[in-house]
C-alpha positions in Angstrom: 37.3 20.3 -20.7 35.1 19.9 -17.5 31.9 21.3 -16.7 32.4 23.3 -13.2 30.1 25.5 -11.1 30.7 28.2 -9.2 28.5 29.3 -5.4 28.5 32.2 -5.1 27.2 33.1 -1.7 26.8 36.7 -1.5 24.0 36.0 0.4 24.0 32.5 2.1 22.5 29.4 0.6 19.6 27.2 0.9 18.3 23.9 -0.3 15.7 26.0 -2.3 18.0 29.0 -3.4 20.3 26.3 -5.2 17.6 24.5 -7.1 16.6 27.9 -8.4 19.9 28.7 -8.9 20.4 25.4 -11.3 17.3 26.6 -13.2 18.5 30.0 -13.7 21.1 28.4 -15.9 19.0 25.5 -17.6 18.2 22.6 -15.4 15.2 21.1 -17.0 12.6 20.9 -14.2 10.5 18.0 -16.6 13.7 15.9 -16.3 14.4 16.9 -12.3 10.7 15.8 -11.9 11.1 12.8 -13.3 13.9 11.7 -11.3 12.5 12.7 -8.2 9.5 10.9 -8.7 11.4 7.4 -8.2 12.1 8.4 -5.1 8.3 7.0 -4.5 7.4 9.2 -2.2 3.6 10.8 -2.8 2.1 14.3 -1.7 5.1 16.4 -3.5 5.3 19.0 -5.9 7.6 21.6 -7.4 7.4 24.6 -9.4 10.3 27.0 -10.7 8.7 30.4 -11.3 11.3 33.4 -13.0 11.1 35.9 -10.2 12.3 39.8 -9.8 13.9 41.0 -7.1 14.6 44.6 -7.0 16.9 44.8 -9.8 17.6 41.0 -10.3 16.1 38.7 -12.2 16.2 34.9 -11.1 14.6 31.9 -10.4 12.4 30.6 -7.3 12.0 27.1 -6.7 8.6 26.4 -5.1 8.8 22.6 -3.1 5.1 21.8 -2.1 5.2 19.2 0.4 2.8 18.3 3.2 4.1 18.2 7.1 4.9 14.7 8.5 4.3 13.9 12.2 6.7 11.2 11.9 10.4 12.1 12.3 13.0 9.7 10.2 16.4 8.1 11.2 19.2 8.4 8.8 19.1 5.0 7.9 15.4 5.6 6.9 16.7 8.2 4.5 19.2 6.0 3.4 16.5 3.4 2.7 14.5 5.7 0.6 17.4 7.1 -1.5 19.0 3.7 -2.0 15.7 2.1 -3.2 15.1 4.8 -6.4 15.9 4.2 -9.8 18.7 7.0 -9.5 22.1 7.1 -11.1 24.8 5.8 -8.8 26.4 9.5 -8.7 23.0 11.2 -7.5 22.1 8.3 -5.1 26.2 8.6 -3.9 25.7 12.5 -3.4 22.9 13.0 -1.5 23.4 9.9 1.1 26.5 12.5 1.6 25.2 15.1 2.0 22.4 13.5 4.5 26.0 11.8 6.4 26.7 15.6 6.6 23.5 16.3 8.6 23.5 13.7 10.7 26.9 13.9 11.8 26.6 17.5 12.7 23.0 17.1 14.4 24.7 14.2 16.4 27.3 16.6 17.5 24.4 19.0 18.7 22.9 16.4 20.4 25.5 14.2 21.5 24.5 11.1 20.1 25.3 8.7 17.3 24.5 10.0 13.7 21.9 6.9 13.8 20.3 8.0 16.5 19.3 11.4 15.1 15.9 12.4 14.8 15.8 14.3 11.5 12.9 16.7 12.0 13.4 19.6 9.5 15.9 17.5 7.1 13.8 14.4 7.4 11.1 16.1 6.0 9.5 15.6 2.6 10.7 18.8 0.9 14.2 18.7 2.7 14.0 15.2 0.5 13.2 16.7 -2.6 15.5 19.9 -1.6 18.7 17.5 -1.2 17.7 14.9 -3.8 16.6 17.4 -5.9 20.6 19.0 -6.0 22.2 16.1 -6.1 20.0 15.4 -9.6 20.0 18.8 -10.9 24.0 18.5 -10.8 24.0 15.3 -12.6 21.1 16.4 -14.9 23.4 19.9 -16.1 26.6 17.8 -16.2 28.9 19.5 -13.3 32.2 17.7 -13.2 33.5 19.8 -10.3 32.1 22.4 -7.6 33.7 25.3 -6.0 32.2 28.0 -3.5 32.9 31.2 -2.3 33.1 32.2 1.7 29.6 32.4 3.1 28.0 34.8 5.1 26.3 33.6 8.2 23.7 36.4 9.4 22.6 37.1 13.0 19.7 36.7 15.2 17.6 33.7 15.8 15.6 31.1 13.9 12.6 29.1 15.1 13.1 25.0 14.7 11.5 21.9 15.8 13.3 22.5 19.2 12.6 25.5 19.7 14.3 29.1 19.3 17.8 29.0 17.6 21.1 31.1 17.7 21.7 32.4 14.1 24.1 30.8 12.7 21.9 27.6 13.4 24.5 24.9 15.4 24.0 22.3 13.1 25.3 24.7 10.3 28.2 26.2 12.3 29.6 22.2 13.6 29.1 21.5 8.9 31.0 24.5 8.4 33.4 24.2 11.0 34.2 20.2 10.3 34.7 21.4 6.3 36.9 24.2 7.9 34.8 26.3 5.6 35.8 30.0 5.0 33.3 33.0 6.5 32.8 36.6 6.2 31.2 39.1 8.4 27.5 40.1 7.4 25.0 41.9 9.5 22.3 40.8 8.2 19.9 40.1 10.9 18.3 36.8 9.8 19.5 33.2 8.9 21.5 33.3 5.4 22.8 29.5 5.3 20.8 27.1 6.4 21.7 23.2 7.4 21.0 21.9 4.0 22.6 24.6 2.5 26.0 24.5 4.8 25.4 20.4 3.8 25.9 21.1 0.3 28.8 23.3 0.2 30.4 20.7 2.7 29.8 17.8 1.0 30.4 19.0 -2.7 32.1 22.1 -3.0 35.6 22.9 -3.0 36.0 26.7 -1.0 38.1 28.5 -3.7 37.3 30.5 -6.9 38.5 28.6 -10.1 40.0 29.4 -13.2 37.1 28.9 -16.0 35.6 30.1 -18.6 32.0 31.9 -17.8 29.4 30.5 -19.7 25.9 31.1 -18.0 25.2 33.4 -14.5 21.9 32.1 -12.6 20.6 33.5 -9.6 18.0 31.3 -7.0 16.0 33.2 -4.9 15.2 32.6 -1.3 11.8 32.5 0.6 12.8 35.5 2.6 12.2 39.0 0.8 14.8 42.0 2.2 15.7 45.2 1.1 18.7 43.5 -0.8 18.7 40.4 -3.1 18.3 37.4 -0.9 19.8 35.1 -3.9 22.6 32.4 -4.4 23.9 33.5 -7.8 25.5 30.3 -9.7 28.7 30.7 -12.6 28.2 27.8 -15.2 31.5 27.4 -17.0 34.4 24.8 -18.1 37.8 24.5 -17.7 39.5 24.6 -20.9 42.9 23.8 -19.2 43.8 21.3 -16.5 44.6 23.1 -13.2 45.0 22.1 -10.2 46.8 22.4 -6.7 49.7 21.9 -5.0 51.8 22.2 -1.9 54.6 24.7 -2.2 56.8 23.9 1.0 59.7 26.5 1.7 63.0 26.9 4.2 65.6 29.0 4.1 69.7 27.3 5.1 72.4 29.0 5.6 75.0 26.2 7.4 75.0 23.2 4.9 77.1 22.6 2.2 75.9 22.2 -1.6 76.9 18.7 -1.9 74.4 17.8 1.3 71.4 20.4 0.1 71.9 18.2 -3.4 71.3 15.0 -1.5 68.6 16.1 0.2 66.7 17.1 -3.1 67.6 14.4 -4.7 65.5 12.5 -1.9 62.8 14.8 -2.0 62.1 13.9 -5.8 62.0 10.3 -5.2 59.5 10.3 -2.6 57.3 12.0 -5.3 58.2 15.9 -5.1 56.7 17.3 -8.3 59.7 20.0 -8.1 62.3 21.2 -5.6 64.6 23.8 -6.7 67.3 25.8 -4.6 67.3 29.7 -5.0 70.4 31.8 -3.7 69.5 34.5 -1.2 70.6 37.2 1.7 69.4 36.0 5.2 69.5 38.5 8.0 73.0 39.9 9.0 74.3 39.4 5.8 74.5 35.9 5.0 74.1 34.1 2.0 71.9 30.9 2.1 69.9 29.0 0.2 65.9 28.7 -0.3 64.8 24.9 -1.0 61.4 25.1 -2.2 59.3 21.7 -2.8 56.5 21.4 -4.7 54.4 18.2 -3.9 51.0 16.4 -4.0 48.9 16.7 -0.5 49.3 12.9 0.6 53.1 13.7 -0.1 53.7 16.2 2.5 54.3 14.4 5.3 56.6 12.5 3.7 58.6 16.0 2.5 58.3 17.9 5.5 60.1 14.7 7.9 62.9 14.4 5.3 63.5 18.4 5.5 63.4 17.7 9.2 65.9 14.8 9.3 68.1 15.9 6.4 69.1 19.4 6.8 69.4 22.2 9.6 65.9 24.0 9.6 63.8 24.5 12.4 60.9 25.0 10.4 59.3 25.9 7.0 56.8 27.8 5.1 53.9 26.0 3.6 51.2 27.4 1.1 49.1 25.8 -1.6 49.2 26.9 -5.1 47.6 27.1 -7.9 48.9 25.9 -11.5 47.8 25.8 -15.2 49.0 23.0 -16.1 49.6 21.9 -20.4 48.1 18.5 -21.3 51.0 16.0 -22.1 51.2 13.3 -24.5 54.0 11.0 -25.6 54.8 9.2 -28.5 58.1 6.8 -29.9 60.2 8.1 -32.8 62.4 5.7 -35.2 66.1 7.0 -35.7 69.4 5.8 -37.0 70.1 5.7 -33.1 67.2 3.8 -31.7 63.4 4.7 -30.7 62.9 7.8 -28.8 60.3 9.0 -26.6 58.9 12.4 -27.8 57.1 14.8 -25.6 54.1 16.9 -26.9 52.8 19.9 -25.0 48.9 20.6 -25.5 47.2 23.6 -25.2 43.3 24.2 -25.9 43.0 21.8 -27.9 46.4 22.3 -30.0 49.7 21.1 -30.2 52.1 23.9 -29.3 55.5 22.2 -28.6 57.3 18.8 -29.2 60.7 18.1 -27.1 63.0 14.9 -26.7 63.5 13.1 -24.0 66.4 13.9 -22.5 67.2 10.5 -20.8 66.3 8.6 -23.8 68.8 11.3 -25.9 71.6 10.4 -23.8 71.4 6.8 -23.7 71.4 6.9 -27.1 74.1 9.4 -27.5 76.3 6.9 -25.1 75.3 4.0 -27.1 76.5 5.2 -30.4 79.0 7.0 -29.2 77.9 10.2 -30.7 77.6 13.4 -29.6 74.3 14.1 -28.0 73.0 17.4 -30.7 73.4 14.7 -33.4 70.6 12.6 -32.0 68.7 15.9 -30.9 69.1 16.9 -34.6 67.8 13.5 -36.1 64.6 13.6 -34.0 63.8 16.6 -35.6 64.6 15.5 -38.8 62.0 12.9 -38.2 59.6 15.3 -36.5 59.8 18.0 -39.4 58.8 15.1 -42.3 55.2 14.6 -40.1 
C-alpha cells in the first residue's frame, strides 16, 4: 500500500493553507519545528491554531517572520536548504519547488532563473512556508500527490512590484509550464498564489486517484470571505497498484489480416503492454478492424511511427487510462515434465488465482511428447498438495 494525498482546491491554495491543511490530518507541528529549525535561520515562529469558518472546522497555520530588506538569489536559497540537517527527500523537494519559482519569475522578467530577485518567495516565511511542506509531507509519510483543477480568482494583488493582475503571472507561466488544469471562479481576489501554484507543479499529479479515504483536513487561508477560503486535504492509501497508460486507437479497413498480425506482432516487441484487433462497421458499410495499443508513455513514440509506417491510417486516437492493476508473483514448480513457472495473482493482500505458464506448458508438452492438459493437470496436482 502507499500513503497518497489528495488537494483539493475548491478554493485555491497557498503556502499557508497547505501547512494547515497537513495539520488538519496529523502533522505534528513539535516535529515540523524541529526540522525547520536546522534550517538556521533566526527571528521565525509558527503556530497551528483549530479555526471555524462558517460551518467548517480546520486548521490555520500562523508563520511569524520578520521583513528582510535584503532580497535573495536562488542560489542563496539553495545554499540555505542544502546546508540543513534535512532528509535528502525534503532538501530534494523544496530546491524544486524553489527551481519552480525561479523559472517562472525568470520568465516574467526575462532573465536567467539565477538572476531572479526573490522578493516575496525569498522571504523568511515563504522559507518556512515551502520548507515547511516539503517536511510536513515527509513527516506524514505521503508516497504520492495528486490535485484537483484549481480556481484562479480575479482582480488584482499588491507585490513588491507593484499592483498585479489576478491570476499573479508568476502563477499563471507555473501553471501553464505544468499544463495544469483550471476552472472558472468569480471570486474577486487571489485564490492560488506562486507558492501555492509551485507546489502543485512540482509535486502533484492533476488527477483524482483511486484510494481509500482515511482522514479529510481542511487549511485555512489569511483571507476571511463569505465562503470557506480553505484547501481541504484527503489522507488515504492505495490498497491496489494502479496506474496509467496510453490507449492508442485506429480504425483499417484496406489491409489484410496477415499484415494487421505483423504489425501487432511489432507493436508488442517494442514494449506494447497490449494490442488487440476488434472487428467493426466503418461508414458506408464496411467492415474493418480497430487496433488498439496499450503502452507505457516513453513508448509512444515508438508505437505511433510504426502504426504510421506499417499500415494505411492517416491518423489515430489517443487517450490515457486508468487501470487497477493485481500484484504478480512467480514461483518454479517440480513435475514429471520439468520445472514450471507458476503465476500468482494478488489482491489486498491475498492470493486469489494461480495459473501456468503457458510457454513453459508447451515446451514441456513438446519435450515429452505429451499432450499439453497432461502437464496443465500435473501442475495442479502439485499446486493442490501446498
Amino acid at each position: 500500500m502507499a500513503r497518497v494525498l489528495y488537494f483539493d482546491c475548491f478554493s485555491g491554495i497557498s503556502g499557508d493553507m497547505t501547512l494547515g491543511a497537513l495539520c488538519d490530518v496529523g502533522l505534528d507541528v513539535v516535529a515540523l519545528r524541529t526540522m525547520l529549525d536546522s534550517l538556521a535561520l533566526p527571528g521565525w515562529q509558527i503556530e497551528a491554531r483549530a479555526e471555524m469558518r462558517g460551518w467548517l472546522s480546520g486548521t490555520q497555520m500562523y508563520v511569524d517572520a520578520p521583513e528582510q530588506t535584503a532580497h535573495r538569489h536562488l542560489h542563496d536559497v539553495n545554499q540555505i536548504i542544502t546546508q540543513a540537517q534535512l532528509p535528502d527527500r525534503v532538501k530534494r523537494d523544496a530546491l524544486a519547488m524553489f527551481t519552480t519559482l525561479a523559472e517562472a519569475e525568470a520568465k516574467v522578467h526575462g532573465v536567467s532563473p539565477n538572476d531572479v530577485h526573490f522578493h516575496e518567495v525569498g522571504a523568511l516565511d515563504a522559507i518556512v512556508d515551502i520548507v515547511g511542506v516539503a517536511a510536513g509531507l515527509y513527516l506524514l509519510g505521503i508516497e504520492k500527490i495528486y490535485a484537483s483543477a484549481v480556481p484562479l480568482g480575479n482582480g488584482w494583488v499588491r507585490a513588491a512590484h507593484g499592483e498585479l493582475p489576478v491570476p499573479a503571472p508568476a502563477t499563471l507561466n507555473i501553471l501553464s509550464a505544468a499544463n495544469a488544469p483550471i476552472i472558472p471562479d468569480a471570486a474577486t481576489f487571489e485564490l492560488v498564489t506562486p507558492t501555492g501554484a509551485a507546489i502543485l507543479a512540482t509535486l502533484a499529479e492533476f488527477r483524482r486517484p483511486a484510494m481509500h479515504i482515511t482522514q479529510v483536513g481542511y487549511g485555512f487561508g489569511r483571507k476571511k470571505s463569505e465562503r470557506p477560503n480553505a484547501l481541504r486535504v484527503w489522507l488515504g492509501d492505495t490498497a491496489t497498484v494502479a496506474d496509467t497508460v496510453v490507449q492508442l486507437e485506429c480504425n483499417i479497413d484496406d489491409q489484410t489480416a496477415e499484415q494487421l498480425a505483423y504489425v501487432c506482432e511489432l507493436l508488442m516487441q517494442q514494449g506494447a503492454r497490449d494490442v488487440w484487433q476488434t472487428p467493426i462497421l466503418m461508414k458506408k458499410g464496411r467492415a474493418a478492424t480497430m487496433v488498439s495499443v496499450l503502452c507505457d508513455e516513453p513508448h509512444e513514440a515508438a508505437m505511433v511511427d510504426t502504426i504510421m509506417r506499417q499500415t494505411s491510417t492517416l491518423g489515430m486516437r489517443r487517450q490515457i487510462v486508468e487501470r487497477h492493476v493485481a500484484e504478480r508473483t512467480f514461483t518454479t514448480v517440480t513435475t514429471p515434465y520439468g520445472d514450471i513457472r507458476v503465476k500468482h495473482k494478488h489482491w489486498q493482500g491475498q492470493t486469489v488465482a494461480s495459473a501456468p505458464e503457458y510457454a513453459d506448458c508447451a515446451a514441456a508438452a513438446t519435450q515429452y511428447n505429451v499432450p499439453i492438459q497432461q502437464v496443465y493437470a500435473a501442475i495442479h496436482a502439485v499446486l493442490t498438495q501446498r
